[in-house]
mmCIF entry with sequence, helices, sheets and N, C-alpha, C, O atoms, coordinates in Angstrom:
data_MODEL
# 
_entry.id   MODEL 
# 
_entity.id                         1 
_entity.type                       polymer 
_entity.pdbx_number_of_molecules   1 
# 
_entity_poly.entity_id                      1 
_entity_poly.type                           'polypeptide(L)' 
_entity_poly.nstd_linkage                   no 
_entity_poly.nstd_monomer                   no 
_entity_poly.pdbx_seq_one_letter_code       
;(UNK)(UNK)(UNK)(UNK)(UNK)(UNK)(UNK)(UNK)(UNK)(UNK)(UNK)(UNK)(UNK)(UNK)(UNK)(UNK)
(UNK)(UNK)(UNK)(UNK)(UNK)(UNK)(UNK)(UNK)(UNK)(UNK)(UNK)(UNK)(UNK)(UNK)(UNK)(UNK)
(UNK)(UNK)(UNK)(UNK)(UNK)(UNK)(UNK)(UNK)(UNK)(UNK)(UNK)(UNK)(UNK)(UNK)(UNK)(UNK)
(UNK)(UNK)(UNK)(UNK)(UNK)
;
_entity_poly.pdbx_seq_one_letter_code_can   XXXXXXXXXXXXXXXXXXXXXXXXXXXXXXXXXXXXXXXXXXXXXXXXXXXXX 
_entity_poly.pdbx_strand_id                 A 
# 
loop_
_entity_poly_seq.entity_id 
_entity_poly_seq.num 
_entity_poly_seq.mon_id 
_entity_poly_seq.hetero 
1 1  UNK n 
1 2  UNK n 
1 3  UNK n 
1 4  UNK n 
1 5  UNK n 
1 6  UNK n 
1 7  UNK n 
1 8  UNK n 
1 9  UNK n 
1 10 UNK n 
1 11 UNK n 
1 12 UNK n 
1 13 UNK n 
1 14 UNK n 
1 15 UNK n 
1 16 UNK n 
1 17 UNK n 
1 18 UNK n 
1 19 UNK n 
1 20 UNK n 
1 21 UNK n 
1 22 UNK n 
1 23 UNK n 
1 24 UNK n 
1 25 UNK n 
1 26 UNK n 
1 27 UNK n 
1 28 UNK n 
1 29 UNK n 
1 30 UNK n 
1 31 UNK n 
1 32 UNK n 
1 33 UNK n 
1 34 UNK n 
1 35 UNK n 
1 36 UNK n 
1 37 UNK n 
1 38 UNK n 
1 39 UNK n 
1 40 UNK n 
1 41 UNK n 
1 42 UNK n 
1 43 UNK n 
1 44 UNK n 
1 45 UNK n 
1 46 UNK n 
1 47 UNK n 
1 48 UNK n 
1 49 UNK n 
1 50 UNK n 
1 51 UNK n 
1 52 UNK n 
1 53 UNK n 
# 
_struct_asym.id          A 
_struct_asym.entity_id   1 
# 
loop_
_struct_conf.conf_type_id 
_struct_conf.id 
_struct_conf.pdbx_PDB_helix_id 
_struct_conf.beg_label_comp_id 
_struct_conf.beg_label_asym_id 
_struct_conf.beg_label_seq_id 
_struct_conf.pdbx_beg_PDB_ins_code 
_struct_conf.end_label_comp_id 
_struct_conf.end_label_asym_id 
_struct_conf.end_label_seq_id 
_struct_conf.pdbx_end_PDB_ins_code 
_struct_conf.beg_auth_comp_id 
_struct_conf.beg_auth_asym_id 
_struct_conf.beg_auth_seq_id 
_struct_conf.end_auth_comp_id 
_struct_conf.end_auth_asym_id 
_struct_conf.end_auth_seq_id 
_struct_conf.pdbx_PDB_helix_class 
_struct_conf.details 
_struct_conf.pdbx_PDB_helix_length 
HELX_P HELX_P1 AA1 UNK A 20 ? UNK A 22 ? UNK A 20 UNK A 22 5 ? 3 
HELX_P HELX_P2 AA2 UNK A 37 ? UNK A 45 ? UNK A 37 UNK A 45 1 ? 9 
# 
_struct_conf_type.id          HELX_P 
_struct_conf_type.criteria    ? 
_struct_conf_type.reference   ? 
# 
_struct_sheet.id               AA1 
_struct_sheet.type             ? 
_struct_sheet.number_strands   2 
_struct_sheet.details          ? 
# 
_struct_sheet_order.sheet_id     AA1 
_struct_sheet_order.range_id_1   1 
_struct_sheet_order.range_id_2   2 
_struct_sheet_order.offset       ? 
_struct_sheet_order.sense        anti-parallel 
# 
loop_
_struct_sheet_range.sheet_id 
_struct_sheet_range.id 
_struct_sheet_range.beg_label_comp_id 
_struct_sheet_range.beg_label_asym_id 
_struct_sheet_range.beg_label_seq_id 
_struct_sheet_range.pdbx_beg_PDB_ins_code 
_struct_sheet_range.end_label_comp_id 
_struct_sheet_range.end_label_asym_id 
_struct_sheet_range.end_label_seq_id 
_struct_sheet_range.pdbx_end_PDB_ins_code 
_struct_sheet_range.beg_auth_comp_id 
_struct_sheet_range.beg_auth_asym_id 
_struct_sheet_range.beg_auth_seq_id 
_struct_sheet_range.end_auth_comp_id 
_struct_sheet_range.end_auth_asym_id 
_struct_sheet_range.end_auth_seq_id 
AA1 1 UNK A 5  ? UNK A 15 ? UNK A 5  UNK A 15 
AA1 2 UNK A 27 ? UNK A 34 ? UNK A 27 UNK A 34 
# 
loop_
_atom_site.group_PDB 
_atom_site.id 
_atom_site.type_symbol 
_atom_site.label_atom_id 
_atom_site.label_alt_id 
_atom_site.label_comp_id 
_atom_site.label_asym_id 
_atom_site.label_entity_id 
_atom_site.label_seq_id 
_atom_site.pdbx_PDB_ins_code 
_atom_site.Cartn_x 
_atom_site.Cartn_y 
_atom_site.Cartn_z 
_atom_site.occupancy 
_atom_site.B_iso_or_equiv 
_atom_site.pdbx_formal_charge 
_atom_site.auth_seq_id 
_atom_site.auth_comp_id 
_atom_site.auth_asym_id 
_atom_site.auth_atom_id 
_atom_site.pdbx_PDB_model_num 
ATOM 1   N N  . UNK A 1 1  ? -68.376 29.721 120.595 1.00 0.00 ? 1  UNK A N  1 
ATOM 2   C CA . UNK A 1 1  ? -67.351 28.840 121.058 1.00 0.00 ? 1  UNK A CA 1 
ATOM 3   C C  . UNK A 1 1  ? -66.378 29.652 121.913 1.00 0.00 ? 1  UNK A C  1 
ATOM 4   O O  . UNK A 1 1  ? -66.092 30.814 121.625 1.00 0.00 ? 1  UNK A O  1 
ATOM 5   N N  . UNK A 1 2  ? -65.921 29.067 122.880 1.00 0.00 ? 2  UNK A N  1 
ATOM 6   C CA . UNK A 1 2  ? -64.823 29.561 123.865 1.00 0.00 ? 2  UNK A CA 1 
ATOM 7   C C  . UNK A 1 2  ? -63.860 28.808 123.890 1.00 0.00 ? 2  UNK A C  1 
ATOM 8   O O  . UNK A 1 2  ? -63.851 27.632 123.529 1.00 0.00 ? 2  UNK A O  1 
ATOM 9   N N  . UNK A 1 3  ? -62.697 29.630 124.455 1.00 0.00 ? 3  UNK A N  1 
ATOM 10  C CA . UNK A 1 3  ? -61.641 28.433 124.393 1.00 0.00 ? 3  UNK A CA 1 
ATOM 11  C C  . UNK A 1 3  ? -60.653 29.268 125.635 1.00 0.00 ? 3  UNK A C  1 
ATOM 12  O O  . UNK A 1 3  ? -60.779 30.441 125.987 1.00 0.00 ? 3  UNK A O  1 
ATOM 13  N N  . UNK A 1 4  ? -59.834 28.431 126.056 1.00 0.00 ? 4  UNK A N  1 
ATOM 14  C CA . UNK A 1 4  ? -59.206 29.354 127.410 1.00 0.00 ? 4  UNK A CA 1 
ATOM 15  C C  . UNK A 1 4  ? -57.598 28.369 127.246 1.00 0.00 ? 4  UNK A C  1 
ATOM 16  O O  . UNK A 1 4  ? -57.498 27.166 127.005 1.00 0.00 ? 4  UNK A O  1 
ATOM 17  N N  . UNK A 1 5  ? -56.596 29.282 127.452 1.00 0.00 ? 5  UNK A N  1 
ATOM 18  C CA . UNK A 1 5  ? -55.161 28.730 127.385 1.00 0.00 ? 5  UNK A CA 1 
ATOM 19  C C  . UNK A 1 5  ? -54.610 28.333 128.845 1.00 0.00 ? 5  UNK A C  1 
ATOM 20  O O  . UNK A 1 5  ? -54.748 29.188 129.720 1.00 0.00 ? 5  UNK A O  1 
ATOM 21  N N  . UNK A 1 6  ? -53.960 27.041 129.208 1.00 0.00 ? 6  UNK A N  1 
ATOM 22  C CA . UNK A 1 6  ? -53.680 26.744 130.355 1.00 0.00 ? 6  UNK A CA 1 
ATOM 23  C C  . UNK A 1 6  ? -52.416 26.636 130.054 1.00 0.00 ? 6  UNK A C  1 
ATOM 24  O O  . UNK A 1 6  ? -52.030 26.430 128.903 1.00 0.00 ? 6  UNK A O  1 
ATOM 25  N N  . UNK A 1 7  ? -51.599 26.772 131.122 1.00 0.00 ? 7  UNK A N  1 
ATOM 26  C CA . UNK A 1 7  ? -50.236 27.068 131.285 1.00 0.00 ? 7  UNK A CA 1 
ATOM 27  C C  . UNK A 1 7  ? -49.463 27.302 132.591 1.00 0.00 ? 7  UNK A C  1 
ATOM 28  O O  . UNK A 1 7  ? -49.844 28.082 133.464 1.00 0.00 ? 7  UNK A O  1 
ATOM 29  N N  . UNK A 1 8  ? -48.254 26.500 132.654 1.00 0.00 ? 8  UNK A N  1 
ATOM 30  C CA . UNK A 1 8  ? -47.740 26.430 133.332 1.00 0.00 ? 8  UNK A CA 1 
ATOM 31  C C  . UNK A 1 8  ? -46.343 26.977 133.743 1.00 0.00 ? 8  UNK A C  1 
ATOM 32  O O  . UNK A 1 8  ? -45.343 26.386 133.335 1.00 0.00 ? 8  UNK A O  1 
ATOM 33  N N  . UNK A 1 9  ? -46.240 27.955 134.441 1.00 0.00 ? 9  UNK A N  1 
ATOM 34  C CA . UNK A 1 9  ? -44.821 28.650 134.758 1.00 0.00 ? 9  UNK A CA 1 
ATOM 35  C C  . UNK A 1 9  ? -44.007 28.214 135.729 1.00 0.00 ? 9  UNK A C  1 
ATOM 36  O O  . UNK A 1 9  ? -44.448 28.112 136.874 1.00 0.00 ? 9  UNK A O  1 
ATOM 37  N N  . UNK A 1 10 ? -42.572 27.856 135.400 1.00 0.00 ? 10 UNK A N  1 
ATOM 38  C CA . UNK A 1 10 ? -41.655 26.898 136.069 1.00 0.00 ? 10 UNK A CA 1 
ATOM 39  C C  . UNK A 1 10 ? -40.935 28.044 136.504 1.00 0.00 ? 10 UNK A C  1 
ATOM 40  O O  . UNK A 1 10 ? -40.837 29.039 135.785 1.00 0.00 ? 10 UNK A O  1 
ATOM 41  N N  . UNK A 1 11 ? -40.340 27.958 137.818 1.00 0.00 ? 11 UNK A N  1 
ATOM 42  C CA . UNK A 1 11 ? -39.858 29.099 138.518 1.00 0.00 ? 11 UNK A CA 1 
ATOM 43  C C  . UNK A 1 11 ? -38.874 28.628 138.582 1.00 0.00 ? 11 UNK A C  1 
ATOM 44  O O  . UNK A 1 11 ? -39.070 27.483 138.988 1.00 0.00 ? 11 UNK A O  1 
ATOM 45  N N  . UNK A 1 12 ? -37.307 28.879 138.347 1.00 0.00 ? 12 UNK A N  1 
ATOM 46  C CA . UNK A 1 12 ? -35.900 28.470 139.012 1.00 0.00 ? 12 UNK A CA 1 
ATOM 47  C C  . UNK A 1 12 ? -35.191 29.683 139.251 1.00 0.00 ? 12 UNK A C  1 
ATOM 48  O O  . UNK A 1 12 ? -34.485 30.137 138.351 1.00 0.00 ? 12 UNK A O  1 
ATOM 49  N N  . UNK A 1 13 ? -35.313 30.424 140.643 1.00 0.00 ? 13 UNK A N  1 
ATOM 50  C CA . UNK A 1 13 ? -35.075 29.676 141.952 1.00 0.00 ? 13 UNK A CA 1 
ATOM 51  C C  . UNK A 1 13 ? -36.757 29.810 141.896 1.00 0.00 ? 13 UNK A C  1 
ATOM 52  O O  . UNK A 1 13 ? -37.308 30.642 141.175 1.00 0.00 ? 13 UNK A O  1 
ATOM 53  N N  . UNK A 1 14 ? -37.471 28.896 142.739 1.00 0.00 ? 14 UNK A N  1 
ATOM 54  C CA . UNK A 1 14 ? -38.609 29.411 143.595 1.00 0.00 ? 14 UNK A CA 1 
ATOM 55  C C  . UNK A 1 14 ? -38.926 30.793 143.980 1.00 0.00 ? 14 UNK A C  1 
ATOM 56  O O  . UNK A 1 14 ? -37.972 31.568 144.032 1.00 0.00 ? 14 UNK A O  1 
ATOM 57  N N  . UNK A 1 15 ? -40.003 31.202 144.237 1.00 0.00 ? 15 UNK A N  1 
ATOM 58  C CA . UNK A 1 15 ? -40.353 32.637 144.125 1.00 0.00 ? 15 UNK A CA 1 
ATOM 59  C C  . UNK A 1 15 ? -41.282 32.495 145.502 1.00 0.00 ? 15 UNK A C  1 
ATOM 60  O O  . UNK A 1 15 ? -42.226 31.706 145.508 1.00 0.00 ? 15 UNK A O  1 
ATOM 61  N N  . UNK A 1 16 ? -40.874 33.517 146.973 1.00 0.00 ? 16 UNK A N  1 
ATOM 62  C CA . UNK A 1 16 ? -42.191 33.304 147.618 1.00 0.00 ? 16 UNK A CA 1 
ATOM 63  C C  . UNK A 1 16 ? -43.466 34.263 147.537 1.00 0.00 ? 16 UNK A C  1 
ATOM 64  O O  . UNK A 1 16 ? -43.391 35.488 147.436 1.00 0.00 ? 16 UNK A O  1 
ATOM 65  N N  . UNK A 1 17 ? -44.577 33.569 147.594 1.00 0.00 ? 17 UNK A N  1 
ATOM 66  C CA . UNK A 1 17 ? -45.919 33.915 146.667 1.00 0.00 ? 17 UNK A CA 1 
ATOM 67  C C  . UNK A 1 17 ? -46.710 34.418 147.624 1.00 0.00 ? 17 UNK A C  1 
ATOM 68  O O  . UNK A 1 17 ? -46.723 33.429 148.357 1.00 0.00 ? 17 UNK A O  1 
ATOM 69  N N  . UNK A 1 18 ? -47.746 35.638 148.473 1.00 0.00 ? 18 UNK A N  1 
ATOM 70  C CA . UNK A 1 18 ? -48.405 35.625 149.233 1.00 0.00 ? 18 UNK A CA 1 
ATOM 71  C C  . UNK A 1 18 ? -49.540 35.403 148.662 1.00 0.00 ? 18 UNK A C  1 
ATOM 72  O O  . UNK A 1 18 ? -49.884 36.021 147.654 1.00 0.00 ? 18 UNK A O  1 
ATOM 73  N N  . UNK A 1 19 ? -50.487 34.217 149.403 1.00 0.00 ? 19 UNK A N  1 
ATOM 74  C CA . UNK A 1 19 ? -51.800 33.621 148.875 1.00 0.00 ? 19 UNK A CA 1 
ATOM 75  C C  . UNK A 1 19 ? -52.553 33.997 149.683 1.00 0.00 ? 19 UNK A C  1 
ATOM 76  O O  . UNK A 1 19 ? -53.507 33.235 149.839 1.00 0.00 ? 19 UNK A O  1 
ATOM 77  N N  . UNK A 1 20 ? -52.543 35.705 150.869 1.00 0.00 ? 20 UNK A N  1 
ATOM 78  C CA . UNK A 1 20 ? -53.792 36.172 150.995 1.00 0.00 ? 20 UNK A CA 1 
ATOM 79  C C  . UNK A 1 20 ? -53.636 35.745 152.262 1.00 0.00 ? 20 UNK A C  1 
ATOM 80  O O  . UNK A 1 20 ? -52.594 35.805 152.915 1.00 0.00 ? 20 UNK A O  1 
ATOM 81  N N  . UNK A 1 21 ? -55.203 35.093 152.783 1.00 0.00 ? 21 UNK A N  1 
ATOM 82  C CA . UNK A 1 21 ? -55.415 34.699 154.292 1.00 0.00 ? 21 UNK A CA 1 
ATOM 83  C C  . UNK A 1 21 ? -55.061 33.119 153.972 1.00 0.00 ? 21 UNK A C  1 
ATOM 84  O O  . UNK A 1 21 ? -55.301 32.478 154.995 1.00 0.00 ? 21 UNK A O  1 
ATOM 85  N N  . UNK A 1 22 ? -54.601 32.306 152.972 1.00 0.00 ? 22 UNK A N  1 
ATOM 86  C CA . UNK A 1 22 ? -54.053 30.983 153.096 1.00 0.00 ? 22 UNK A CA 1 
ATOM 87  C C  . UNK A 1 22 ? -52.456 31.302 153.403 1.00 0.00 ? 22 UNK A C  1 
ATOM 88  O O  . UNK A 1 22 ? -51.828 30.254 153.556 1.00 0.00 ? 22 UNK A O  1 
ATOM 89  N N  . UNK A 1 23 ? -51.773 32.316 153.510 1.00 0.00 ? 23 UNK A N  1 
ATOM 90  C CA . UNK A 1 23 ? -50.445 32.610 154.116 1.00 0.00 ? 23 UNK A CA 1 
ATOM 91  C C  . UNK A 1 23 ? -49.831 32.884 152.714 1.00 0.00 ? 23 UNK A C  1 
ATOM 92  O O  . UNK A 1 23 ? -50.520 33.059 151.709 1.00 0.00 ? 23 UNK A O  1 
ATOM 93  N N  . UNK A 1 24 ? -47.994 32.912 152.748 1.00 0.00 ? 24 UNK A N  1 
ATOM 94  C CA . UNK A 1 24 ? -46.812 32.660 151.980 1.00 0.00 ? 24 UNK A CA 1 
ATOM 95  C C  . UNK A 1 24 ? -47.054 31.825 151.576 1.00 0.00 ? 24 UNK A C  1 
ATOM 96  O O  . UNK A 1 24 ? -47.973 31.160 152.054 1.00 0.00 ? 24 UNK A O  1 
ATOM 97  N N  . UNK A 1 25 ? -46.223 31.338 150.268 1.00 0.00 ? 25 UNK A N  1 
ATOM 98  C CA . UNK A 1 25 ? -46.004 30.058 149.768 1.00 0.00 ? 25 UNK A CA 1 
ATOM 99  C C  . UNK A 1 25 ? -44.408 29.961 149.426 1.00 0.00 ? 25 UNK A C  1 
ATOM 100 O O  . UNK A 1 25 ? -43.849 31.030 149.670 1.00 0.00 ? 25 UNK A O  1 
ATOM 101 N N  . UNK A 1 26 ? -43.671 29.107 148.999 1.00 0.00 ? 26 UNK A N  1 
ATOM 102 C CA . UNK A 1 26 ? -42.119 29.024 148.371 1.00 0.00 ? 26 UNK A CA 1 
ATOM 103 C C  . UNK A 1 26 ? -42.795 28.399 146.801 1.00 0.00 ? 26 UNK A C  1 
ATOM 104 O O  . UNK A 1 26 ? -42.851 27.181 146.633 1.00 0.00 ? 26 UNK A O  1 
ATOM 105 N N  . UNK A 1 27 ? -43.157 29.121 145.993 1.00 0.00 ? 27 UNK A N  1 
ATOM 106 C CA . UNK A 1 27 ? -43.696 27.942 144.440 1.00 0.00 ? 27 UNK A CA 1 
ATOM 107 C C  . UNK A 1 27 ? -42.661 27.766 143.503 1.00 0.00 ? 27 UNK A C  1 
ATOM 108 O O  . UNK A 1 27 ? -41.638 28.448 143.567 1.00 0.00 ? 27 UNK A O  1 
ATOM 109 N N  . UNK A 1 28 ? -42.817 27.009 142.738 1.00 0.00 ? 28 UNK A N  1 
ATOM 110 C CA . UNK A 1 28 ? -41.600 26.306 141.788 1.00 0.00 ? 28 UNK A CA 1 
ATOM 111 C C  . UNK A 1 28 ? -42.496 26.387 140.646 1.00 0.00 ? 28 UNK A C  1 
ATOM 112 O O  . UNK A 1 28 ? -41.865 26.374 139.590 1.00 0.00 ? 28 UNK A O  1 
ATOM 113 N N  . UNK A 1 29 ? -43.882 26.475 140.490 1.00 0.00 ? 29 UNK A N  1 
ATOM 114 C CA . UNK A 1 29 ? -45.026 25.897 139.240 1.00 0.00 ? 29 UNK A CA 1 
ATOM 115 C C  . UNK A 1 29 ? -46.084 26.693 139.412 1.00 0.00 ? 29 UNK A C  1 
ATOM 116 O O  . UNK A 1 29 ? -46.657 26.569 140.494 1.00 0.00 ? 29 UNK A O  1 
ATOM 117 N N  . UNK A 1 30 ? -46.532 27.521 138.613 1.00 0.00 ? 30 UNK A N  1 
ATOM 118 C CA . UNK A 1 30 ? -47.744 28.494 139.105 1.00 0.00 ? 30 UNK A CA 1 
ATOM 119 C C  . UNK A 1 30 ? -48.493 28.343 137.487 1.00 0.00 ? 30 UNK A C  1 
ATOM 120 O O  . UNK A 1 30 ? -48.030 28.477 136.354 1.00 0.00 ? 30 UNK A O  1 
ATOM 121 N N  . UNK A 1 31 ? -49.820 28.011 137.992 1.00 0.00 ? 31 UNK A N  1 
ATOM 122 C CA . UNK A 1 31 ? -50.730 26.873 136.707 1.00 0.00 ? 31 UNK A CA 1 
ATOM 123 C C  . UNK A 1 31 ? -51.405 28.408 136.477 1.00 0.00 ? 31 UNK A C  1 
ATOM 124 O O  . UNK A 1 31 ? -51.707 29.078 137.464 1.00 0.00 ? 31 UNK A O  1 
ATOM 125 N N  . UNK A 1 32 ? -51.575 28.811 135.393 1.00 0.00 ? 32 UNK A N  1 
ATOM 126 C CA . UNK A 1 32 ? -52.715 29.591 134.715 1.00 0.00 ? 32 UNK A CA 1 
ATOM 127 C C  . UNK A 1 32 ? -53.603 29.004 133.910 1.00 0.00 ? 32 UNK A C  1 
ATOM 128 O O  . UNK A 1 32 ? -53.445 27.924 133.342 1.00 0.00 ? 32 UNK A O  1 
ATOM 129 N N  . UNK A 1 33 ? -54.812 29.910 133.838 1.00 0.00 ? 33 UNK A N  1 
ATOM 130 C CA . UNK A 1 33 ? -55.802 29.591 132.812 1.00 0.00 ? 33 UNK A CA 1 
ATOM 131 C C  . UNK A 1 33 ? -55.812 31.110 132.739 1.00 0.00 ? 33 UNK A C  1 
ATOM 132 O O  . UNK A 1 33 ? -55.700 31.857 133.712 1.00 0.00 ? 33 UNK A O  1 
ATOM 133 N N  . UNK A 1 34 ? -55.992 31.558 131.189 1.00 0.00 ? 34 UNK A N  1 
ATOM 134 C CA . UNK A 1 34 ? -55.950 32.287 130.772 1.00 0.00 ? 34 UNK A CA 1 
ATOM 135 C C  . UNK A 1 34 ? -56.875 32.275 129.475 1.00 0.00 ? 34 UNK A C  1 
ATOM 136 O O  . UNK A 1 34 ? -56.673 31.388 128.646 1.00 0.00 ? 34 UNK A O  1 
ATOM 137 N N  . UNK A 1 35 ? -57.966 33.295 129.239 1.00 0.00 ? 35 UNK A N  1 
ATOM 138 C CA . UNK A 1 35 ? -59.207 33.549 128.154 1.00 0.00 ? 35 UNK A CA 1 
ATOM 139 C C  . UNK A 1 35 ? -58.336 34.158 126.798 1.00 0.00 ? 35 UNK A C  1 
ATOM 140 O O  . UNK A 1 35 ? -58.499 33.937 125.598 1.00 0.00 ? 35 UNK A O  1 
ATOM 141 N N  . UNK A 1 36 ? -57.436 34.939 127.453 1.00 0.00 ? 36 UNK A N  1 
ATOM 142 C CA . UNK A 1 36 ? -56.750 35.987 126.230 1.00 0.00 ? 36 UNK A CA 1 
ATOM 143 C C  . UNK A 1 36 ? -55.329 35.737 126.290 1.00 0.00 ? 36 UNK A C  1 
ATOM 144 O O  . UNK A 1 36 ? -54.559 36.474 126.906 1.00 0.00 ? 36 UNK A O  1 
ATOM 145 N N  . UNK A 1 37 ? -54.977 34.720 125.666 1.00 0.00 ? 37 UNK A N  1 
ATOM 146 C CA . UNK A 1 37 ? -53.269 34.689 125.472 1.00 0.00 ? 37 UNK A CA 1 
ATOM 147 C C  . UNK A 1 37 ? -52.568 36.111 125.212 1.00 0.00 ? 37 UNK A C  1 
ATOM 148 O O  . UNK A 1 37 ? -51.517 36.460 125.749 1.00 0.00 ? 37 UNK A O  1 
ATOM 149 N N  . UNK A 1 38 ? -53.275 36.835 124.355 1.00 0.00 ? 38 UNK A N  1 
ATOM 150 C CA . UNK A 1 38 ? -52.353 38.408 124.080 1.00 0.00 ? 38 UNK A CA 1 
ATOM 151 C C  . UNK A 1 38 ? -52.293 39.083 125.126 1.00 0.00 ? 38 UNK A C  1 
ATOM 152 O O  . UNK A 1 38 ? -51.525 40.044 125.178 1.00 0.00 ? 38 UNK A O  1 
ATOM 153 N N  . UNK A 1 39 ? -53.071 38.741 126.171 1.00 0.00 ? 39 UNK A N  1 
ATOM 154 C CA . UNK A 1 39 ? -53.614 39.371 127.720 1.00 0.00 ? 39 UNK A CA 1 
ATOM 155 C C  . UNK A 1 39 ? -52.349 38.927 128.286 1.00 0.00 ? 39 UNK A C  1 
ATOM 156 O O  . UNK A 1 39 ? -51.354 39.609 128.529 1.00 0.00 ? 39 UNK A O  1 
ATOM 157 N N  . UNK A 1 40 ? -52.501 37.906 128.427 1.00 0.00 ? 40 UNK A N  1 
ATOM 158 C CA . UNK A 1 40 ? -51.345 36.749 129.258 1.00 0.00 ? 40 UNK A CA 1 
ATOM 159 C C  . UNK A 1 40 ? -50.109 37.317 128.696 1.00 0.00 ? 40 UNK A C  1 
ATOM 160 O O  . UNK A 1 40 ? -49.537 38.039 129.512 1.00 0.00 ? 40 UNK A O  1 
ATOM 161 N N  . UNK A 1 41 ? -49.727 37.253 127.961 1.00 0.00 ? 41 UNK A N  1 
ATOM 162 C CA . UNK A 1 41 ? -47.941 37.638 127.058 1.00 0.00 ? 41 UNK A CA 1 
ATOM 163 C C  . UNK A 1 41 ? -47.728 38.700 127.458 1.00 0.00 ? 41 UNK A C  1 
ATOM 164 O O  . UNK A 1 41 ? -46.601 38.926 127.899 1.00 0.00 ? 41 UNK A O  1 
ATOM 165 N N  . UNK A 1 42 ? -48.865 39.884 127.453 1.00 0.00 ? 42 UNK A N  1 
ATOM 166 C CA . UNK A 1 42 ? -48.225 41.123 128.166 1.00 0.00 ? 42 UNK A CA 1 
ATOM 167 C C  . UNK A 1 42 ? -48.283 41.184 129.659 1.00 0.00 ? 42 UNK A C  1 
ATOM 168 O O  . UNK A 1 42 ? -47.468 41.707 130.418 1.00 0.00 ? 42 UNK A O  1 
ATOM 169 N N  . UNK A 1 43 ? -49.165 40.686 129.885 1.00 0.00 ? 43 UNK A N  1 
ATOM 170 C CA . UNK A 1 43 ? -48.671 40.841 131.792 1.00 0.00 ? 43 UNK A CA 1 
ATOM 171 C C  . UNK A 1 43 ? -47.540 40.019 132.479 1.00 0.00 ? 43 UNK A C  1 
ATOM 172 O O  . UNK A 1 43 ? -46.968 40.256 133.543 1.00 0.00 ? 43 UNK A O  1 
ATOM 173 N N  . UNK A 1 44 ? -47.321 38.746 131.391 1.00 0.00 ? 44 UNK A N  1 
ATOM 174 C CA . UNK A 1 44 ? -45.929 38.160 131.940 1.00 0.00 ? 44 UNK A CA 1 
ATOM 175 C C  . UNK A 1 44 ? -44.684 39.360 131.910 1.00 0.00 ? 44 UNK A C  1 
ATOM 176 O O  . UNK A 1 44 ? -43.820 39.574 132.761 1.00 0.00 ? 44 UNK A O  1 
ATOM 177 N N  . UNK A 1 45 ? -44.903 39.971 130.758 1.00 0.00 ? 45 UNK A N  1 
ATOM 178 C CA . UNK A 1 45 ? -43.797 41.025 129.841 1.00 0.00 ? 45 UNK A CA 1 
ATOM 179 C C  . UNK A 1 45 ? -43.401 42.194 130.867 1.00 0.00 ? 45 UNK A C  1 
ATOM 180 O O  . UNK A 1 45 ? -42.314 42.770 130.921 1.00 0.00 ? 45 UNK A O  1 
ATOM 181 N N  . UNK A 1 46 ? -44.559 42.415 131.686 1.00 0.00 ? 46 UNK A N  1 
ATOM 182 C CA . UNK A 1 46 ? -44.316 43.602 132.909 1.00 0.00 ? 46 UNK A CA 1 
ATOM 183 C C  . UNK A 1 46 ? -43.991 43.094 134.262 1.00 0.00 ? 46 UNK A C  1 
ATOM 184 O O  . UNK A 1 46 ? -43.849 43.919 135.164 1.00 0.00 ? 46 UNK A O  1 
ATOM 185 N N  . UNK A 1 47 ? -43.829 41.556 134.558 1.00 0.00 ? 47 UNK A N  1 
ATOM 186 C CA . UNK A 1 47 ? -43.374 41.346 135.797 1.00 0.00 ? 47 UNK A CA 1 
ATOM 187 C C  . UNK A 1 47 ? -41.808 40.498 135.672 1.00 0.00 ? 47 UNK A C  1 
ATOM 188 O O  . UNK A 1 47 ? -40.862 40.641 136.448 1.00 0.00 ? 47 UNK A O  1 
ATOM 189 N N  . UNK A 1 48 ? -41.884 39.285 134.048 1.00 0.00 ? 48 UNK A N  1 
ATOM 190 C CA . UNK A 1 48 ? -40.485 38.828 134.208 1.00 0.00 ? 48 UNK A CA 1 
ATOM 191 C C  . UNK A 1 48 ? -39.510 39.533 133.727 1.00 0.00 ? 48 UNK A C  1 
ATOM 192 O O  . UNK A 1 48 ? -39.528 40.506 132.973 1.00 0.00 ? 48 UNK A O  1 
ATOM 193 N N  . UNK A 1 49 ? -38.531 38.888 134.291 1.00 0.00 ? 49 UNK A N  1 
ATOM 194 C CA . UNK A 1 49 ? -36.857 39.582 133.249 1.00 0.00 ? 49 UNK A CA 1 
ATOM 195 C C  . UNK A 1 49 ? -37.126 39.039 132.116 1.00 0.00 ? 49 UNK A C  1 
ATOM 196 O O  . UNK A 1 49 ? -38.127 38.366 131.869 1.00 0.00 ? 49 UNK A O  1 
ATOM 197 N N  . UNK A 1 50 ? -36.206 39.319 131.347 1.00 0.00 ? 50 UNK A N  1 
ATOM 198 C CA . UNK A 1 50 ? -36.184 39.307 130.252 1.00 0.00 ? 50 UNK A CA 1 
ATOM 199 C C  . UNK A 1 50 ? -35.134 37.823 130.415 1.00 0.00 ? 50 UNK A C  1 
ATOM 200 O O  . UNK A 1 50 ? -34.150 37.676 131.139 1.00 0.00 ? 50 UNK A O  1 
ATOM 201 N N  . UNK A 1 51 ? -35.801 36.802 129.410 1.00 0.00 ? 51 UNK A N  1 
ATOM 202 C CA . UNK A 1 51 ? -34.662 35.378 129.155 1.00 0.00 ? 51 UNK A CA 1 
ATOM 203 C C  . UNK A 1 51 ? -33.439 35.485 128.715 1.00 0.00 ? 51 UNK A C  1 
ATOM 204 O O  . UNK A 1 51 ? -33.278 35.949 127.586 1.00 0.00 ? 51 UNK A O  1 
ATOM 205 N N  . UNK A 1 52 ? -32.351 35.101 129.468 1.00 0.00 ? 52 UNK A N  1 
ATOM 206 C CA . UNK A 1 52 ? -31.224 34.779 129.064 1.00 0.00 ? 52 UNK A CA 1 
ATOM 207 C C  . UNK A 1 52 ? -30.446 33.312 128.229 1.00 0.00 ? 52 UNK A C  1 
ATOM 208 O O  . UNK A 1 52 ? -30.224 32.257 128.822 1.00 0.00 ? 52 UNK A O  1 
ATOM 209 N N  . UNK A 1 53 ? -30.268 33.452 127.417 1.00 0.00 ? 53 UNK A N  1 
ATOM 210 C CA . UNK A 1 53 ? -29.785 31.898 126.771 1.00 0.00 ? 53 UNK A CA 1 
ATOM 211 C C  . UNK A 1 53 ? -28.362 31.498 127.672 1.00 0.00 ? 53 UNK A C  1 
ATOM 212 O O  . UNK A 1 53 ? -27.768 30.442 127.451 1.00 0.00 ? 53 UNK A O  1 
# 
């Protein structure tokens, strides 16, 4: 059995994204699928800040 985590990251402000030879983007929502959630938690952990309440 497999199973894969989808998820969605809400950006406030917008973040601009380079998508390669489809150009820049301005994104607000960047959809993952992800095999290894423990995978996923640490690579968010090395690019976001840290949450403020």
């Amino acid at each position: 059995m497999e199973s894969a985590l989808n998820v969605a990251v809400h950006l406030d402000p917008p973040v601009r994204l380079d998508l390669g030879p489809a150009g820049p983007v301005e994104a607000a929502t960047v959809y993952i699928c992800a095999d290894s959630p423990p995978d996923l938690a640490e690579a968010l952990r090395r690019v976001l800040p840290p949450h403020r309440s």
